[in-house]
C-alpha positions in Angstrom: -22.5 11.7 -16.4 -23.3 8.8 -14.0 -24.7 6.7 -17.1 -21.7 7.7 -19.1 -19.0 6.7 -16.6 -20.4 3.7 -15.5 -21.4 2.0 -19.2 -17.7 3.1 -20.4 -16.1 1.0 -17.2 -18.2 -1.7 -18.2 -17.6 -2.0 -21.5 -13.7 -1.5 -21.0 -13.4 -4.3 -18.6 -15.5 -6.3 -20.4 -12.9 -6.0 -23.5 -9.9 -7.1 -21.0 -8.7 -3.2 -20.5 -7.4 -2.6 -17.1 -10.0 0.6 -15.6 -9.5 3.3 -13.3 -12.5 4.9 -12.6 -12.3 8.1 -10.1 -15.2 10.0 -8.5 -14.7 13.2 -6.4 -17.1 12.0 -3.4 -18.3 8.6 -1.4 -21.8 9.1 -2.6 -20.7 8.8 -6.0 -17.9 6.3 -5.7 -20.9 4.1 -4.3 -23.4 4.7 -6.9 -20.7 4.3 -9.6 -19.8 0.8 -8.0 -23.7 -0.4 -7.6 -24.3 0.4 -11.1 -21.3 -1.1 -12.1 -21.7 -4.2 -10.5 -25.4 -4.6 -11.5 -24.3 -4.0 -15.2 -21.6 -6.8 -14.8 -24.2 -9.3 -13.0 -26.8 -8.4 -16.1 -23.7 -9.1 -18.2 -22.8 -12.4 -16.5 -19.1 -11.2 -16.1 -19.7 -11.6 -12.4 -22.0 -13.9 -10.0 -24.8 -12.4 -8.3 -24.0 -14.9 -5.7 -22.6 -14.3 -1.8 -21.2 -10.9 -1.2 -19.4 -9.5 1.8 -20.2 -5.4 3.3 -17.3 -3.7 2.9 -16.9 -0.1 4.9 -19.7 2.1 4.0 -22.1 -1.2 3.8 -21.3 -1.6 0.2 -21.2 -5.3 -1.3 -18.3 -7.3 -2.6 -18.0 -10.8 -4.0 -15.0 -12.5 -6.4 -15.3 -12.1 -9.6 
């Protein structure tokens, strides 16, 4: 399911669709968003470059 969700956000954002992606707990929310981001670094949508922790010590950078 992980897999599923997180290669469907990519590839939608990728085409220029606007995404919503919900997950019923913080565990999930965070692994969704890792694997997201590491798909859209391995993509080169996004710089692997300086990232801040946001609450729950998860990174984020501009796009």
């Amino acid at each position: 399911m992980l897999d599923a969700a997180a290669a469907a956000y990519t590839s939608l954002t990728t085409q220029g669709t606007d995404v919503l992606l919900m997950a019923s707990d913080h565990h999930l929310r965070r692994e969704l968003s890792r694997r997201i981001r590491d798909d859209l670094i391995r993509l080169g949508c996004v710089d692997s470059g300086p990232a801040v922790r946001i609450a729950g010590g998860g990174p984020s950078q501009p796009r």
